[in-house]
C-alpha positions as CSV (number, residue, x, y, z in Angstrom):
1,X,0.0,0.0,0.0
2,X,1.5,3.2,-1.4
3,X,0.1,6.9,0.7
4,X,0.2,9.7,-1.9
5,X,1.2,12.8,0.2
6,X,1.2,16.5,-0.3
7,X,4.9,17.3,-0.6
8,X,7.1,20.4,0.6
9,X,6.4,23.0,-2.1
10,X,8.7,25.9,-0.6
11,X,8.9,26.8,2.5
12,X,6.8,29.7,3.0
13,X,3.6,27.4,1.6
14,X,2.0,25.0,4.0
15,X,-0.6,23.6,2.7
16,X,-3.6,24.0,-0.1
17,X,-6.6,23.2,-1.7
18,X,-7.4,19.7,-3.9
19,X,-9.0,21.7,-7.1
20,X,-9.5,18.7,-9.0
21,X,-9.0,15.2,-9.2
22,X,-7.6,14.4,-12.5
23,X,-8.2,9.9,-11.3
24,X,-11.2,8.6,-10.0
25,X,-11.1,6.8,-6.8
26,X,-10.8,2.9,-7.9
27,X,-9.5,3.3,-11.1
28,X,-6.2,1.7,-12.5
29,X,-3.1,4.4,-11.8
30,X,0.6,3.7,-13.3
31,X,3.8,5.3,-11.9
32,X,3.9,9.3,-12.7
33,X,-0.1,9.7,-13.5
34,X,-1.2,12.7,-12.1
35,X,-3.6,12.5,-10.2
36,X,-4.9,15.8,-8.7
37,X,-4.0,19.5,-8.7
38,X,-3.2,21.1,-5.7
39,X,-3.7,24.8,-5.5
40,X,-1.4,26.6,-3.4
41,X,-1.3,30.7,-2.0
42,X,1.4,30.6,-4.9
43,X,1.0,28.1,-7.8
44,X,-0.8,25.1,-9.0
45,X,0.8,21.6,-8.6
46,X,0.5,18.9,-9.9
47,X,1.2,15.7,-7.3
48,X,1.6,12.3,-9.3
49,X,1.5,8.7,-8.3
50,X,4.9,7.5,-7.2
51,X,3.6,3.7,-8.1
52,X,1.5,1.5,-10.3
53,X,-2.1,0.1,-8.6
54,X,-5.8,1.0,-7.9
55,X,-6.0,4.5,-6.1
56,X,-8.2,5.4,-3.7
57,X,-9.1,8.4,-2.3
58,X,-9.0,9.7,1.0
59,X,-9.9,13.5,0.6
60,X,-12.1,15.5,-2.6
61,X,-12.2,18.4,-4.0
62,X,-12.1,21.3,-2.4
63,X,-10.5,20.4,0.4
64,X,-8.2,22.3,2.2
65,X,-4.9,19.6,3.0
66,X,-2.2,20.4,4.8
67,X,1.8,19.4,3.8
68,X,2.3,15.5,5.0
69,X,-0.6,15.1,4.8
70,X,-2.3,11.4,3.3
71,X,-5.1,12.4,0.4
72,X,-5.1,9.0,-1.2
73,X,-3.8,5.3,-1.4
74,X,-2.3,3.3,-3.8
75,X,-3.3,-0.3,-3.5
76,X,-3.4,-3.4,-5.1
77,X,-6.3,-5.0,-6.9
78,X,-8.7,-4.9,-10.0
79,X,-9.6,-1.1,-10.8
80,X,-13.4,-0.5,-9.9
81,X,-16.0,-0.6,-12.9
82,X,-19.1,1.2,-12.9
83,X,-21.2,-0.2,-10.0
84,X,-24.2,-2.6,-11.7
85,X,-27.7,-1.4,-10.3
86,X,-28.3,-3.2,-6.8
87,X,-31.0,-6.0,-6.8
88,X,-34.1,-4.7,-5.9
89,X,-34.9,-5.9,-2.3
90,X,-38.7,-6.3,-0.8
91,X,-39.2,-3.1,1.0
92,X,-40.5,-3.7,5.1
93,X,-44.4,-3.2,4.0
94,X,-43.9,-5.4,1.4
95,X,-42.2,-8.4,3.0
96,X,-44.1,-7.8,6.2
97,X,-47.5,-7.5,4.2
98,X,-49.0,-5.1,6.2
99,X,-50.8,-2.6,5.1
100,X,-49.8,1.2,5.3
101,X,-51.0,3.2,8.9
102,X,-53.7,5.4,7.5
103,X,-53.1,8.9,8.7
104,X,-55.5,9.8,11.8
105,X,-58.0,11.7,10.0
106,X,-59.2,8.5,8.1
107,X,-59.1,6.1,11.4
108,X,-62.9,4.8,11.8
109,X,-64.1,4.4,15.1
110,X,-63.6,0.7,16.4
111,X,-66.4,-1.5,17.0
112,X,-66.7,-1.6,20.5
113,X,-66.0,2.1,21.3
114,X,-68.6,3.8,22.5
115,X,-71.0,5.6,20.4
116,X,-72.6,9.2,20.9
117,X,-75.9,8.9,22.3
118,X,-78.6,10.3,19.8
119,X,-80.1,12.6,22.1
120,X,-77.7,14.3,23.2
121,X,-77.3,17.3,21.7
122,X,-73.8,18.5,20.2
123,X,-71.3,20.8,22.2
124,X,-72.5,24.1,21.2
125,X,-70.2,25.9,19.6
126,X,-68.2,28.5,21.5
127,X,-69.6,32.1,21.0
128,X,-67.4,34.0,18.4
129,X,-65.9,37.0,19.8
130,X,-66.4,40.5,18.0
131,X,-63.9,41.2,15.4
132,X,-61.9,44.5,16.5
133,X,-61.0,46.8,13.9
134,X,-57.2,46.5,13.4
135,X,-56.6,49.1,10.7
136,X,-55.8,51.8,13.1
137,X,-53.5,49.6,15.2
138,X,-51.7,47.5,12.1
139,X,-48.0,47.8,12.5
140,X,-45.2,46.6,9.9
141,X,-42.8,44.3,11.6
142,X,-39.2,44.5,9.8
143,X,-37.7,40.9,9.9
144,X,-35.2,40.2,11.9
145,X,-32.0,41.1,10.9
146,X,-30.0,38.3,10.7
147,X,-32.7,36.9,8.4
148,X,-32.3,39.9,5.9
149,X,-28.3,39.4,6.2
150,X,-28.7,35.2,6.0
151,X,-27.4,34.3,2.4
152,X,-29.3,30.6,2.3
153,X,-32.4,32.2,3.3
154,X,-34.6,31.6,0.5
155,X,-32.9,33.2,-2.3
156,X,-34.4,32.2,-5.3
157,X,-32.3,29.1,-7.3
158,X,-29.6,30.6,-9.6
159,X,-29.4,34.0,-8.1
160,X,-26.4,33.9,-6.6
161,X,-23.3,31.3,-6.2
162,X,-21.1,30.3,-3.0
163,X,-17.9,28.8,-3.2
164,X,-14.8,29.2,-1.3
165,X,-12.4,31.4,-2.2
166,X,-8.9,29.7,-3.4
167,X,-5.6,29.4,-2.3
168,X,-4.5,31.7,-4.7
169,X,-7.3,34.3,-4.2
170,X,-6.6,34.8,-1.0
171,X,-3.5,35.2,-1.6
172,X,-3.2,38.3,-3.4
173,X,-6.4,40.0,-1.5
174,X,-3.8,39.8,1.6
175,X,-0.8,41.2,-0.6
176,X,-2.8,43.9,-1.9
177,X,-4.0,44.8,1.4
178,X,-0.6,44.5,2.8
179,X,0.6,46.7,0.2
180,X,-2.0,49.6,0.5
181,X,-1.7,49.1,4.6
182,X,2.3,49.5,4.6
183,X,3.4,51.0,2.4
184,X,3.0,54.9,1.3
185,X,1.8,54.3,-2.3
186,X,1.7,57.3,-4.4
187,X,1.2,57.5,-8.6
188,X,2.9,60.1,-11.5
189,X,1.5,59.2,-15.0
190,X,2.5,60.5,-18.0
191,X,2.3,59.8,-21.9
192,X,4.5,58.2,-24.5
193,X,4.5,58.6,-28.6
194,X,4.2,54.5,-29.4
195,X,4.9,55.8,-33.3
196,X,8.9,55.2,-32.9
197,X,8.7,51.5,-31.5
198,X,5.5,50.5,-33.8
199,X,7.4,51.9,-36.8
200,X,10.9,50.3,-36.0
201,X,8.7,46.5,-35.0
202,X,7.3,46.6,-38.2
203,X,10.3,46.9,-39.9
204,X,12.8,44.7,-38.5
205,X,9.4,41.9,-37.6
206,X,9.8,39.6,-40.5
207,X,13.6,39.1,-39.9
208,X,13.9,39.6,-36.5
209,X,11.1,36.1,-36.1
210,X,13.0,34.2,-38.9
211,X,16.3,34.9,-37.3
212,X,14.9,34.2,-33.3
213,X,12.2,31.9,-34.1
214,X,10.0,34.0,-32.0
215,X,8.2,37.9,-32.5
216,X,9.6,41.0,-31.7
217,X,6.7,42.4,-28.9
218,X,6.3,45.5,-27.2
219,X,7.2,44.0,-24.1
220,X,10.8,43.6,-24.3
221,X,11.0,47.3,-25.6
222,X,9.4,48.2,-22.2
223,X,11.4,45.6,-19.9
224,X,14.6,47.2,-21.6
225,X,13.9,50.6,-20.9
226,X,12.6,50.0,-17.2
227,X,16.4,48.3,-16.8
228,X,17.3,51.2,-18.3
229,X,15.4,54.2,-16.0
230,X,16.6,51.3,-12.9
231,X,20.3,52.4,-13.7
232,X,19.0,55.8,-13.8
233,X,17.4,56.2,-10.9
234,X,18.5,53.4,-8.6
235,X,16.2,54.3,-5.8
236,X,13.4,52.5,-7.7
237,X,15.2,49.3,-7.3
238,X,15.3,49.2,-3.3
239,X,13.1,48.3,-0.2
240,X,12.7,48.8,3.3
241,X,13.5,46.2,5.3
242,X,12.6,46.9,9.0
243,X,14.6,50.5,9.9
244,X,16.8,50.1,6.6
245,X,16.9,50.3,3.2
246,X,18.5,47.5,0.5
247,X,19.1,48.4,-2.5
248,X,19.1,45.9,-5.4
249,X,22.0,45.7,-8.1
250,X,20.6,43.1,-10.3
251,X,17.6,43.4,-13.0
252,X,15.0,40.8,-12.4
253,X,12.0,42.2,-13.9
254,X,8.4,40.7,-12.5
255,X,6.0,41.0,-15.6
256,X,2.5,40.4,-14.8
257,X,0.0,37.6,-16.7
258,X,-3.6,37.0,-15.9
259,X,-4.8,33.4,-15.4
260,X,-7.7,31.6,-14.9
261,X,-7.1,31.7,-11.3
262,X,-5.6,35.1,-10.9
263,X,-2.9,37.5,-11.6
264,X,0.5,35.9,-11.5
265,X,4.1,37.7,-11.6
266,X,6.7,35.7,-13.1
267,X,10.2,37.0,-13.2
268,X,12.5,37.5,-16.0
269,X,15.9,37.5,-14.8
270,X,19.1,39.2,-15.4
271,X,17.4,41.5,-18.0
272,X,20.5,43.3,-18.0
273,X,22.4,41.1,-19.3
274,X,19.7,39.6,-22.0
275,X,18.7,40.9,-25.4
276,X,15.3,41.2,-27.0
277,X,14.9,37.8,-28.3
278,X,16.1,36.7,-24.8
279,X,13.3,38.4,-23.2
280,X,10.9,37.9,-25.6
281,X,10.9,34.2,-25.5
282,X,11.3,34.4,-21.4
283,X,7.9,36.1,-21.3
284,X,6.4,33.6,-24.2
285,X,7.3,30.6,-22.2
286,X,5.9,32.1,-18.9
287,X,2.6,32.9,-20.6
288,X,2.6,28.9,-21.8
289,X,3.5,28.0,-18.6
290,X,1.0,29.8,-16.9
291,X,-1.7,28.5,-19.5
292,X,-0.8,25.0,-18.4
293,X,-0.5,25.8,-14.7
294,X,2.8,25.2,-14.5
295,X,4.4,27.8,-13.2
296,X,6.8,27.3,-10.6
297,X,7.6,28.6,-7.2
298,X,10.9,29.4,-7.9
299,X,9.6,31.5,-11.3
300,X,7.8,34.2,-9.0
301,X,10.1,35.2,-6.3
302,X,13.2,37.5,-6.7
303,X,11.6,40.2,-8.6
304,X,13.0,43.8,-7.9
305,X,10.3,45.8,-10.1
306,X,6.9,45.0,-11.7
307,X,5.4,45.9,-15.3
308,X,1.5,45.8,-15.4
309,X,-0.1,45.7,-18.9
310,X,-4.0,46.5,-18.6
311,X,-3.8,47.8,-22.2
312,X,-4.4,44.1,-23.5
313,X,-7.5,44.3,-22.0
314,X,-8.7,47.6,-22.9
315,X,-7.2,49.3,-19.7
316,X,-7.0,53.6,-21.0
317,X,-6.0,54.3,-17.0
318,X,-4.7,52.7,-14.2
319,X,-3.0,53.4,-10.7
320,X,-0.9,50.1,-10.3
321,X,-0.9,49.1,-6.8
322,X,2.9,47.5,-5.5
323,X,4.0,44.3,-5.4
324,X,5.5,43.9,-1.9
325,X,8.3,43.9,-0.9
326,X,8.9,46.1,-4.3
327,X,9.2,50.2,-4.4
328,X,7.8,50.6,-8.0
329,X,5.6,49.3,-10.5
330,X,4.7,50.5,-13.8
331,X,1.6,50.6,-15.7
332,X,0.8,50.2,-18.9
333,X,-2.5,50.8,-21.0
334,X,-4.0,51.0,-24.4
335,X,-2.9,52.3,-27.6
336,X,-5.0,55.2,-28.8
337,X,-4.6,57.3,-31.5
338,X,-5.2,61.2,-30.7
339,X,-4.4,64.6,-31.5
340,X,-1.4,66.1,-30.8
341,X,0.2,69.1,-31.2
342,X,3.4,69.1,-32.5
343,X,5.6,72.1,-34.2
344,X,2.7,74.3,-33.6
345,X,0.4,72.0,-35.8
346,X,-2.2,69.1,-34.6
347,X,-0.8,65.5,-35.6
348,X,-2.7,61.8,-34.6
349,X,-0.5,59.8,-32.6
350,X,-0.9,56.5,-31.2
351,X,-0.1,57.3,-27.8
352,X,-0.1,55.3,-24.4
353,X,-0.8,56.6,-20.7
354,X,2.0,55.1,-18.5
355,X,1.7,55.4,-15.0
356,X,4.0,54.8,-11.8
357,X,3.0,53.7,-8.4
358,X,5.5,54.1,-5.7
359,X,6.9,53.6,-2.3
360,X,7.1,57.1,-0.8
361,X,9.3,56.2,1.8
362,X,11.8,55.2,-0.3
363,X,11.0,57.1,-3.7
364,X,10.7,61.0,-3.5
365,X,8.3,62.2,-6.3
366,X,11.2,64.3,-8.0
367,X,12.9,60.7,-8.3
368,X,9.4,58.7,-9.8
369,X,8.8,61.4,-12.5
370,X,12.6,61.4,-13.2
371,X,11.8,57.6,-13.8
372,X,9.1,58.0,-15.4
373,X,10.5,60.3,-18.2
374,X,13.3,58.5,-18.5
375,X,11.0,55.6,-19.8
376,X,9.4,58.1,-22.0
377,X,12.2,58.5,-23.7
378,X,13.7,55.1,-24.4
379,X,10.0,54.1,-25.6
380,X,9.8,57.2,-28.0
381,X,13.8,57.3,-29.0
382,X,14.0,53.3,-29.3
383,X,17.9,53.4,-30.3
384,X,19.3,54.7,-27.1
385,X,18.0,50.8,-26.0
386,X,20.2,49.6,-28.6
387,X,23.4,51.9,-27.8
388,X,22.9,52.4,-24.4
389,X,22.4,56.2,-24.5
């Protein structure tokens, strides 16, 4: 007999939450089958069998299991078919042959009970009272209150849905109110001319896939000039920590990807040191990853700054809120074309608002616009990315 367990997952993640049994209890398992997904504060796992046999389980889903702990056996034995419809047994009134018990209102009087005597007149009636007028003294009665606030109270069938709230869930309603309750979030926006870095990805597209074997996004333009405004302005790449301040030296970017089961930041690392196509096929394989639900623990920790793109989903404006323990995260948003004025004439541009949410405590506001511009300005003058200007 074989115990699938939950394993150690990292060691700031204890336990979670069986979303789904990929095997049904009694059927036939082989060694490295997985068999359920575990959903973590974190990530999704995956737990496999570790052996061949019948599994059986010992929690379902939606259960919340700690790490160690036993969910299922591997045994062996014939897997379980679909159970054959049981023989149909007598129930007790017929094998007992007796006949129902007729409810009390259809009981006849028994033969040697005693009968009314005819003379005697019926019980009169008791006297009706008078009927008081109650208009002047009706009163509404409010229910009581823990009826109005009681969900199951007779809410009408596909009003409303209850289920718990995940692993994963939870976990970034705690980070988001950990970051608006300690930290001293503030936001500068500002506006970038996209007409540079649309004009230079449509030219160099075609040869820059065939040579890289993946395509030139906005993305990596954007990564690359964050490393960029980092170097700048290096008091976007620290934290507090307690009474002091550490200040980061390496460029492990955090880019943001919505899931089915939330927003997830996995980190591209050493962007420094990487070029486009580097970072380009980083952020593919994260987004494949994250499709699958197999992102690791190991791909979301580290990161010293976050991007946020709401533009893929319409997003015009945004205030991005931090990604503790980070100092800065920047927004991105749609592409719009509007009128301009440039050289005293009006021009459409396809612009972008950009916006950066900050740690006041560590980040003064002459240092986030600082930042801020300085982003402008690799996004709009793409080459200094390419020389380092």
């Amino acid at each position: 007999m074989n115990e699938v367990k939950i394993p150690a997952l990292g060691e700031s993640i204890t336990g979670g939450l069986i979303s789904k049994w990929l095997k049904n209890d009694g059927e036939a398992v082989k060694a490295g089958d997985v068999l359920l997904t575990l959903e973590t504060d974190k990530v999704a796992q995956d737990i496999a069998a570790e052996a061949d046999g019948v599994l059986h389980h010992l929690a379902k889903e939606g259960d919340e299991v700690a790490v160690g702990a036993v969910v299922a056996t591997i045994g062996d034995g014939a897997a379980t078919a679909a159970p054959a419809p049981a023989k149909e047994s007598p129930t007790p009134a017929k094998a007992e042959e007796k006949p129902a018990t007729p409810a009390p209102a259809e009981q006849k009087p028994e033969a040697n009970s005693p009968k009314p005597e005819a003379s005697e007149p019926p019980a009169p009636a008791p006297k009706k009272a008078e009927p008081t007028p109650v208009a002047p003294q009706l009163k509404l009665v409010p229910k009581p209150e823990s009826e109005i606030r009681n969900p199951k109270s007779e809410i009408p069938s596909g009003r409303t849905t209850r289920k718990k709230m995940t692993p994963l869930r939870k976990r970034i309603a705690e980070q988001l109110v950990s970051a608006q309750r300690n930290a001293a979030i503030l936001t500068t926006f500002n506006e970038c001319d996209m007409s540079a870095v649309m004009r230079m990805r449509k030219d160099l597209q075609d040869a820059f896939t065939k040579k890289h074997g993946v395509k030139l996004g906005f993305m990596s333009f954007f990564v690359k000039a964050v490393v960029d405004a980092l170097k700048a302005v290096p008091q976007l790449n620290a934290r507090v920590d307690g009474d002091e301040v550490i200040t980061n030296h390496f460029y492990d970017i955090g880019v943001a990807v919505g899931t089915e089961r939330g927003l997830i930041v996995p980190v591209v690392r050493d962007c420094d040191k990487k070029g486009f196509a580097d970072i380009e096929r980083d952020i593919g394989g994260y987004a494949a990853k994250a499709k699958e639900g197999k992102i690791s623990l190991e791909d979301l920790t580290g990161g010293v700054f976050t991007i946020s793109n709401g533009g893929v989903y319409g997003s015009l404006l945004s205030t991005p809120i931090l990604n503790p323990p980070q100092s800065g995260i920047l927004g991105l948003h749609s592409i719009k074309e509007r009128p301009m004025a440039e050289n005293g004439q009006v021009v459409i541009r396809p612009m972008m608002y950009l916006a950066v949410s900050y740690d006041h405590r560590v980040v003064d506001g002459k240092e986030a616009v600082t930042f801020l511009v300085r982003i402008k300005d690799c996004i709009e003058n793409p080459a200094r990315l390419l020389v380092e200007a």
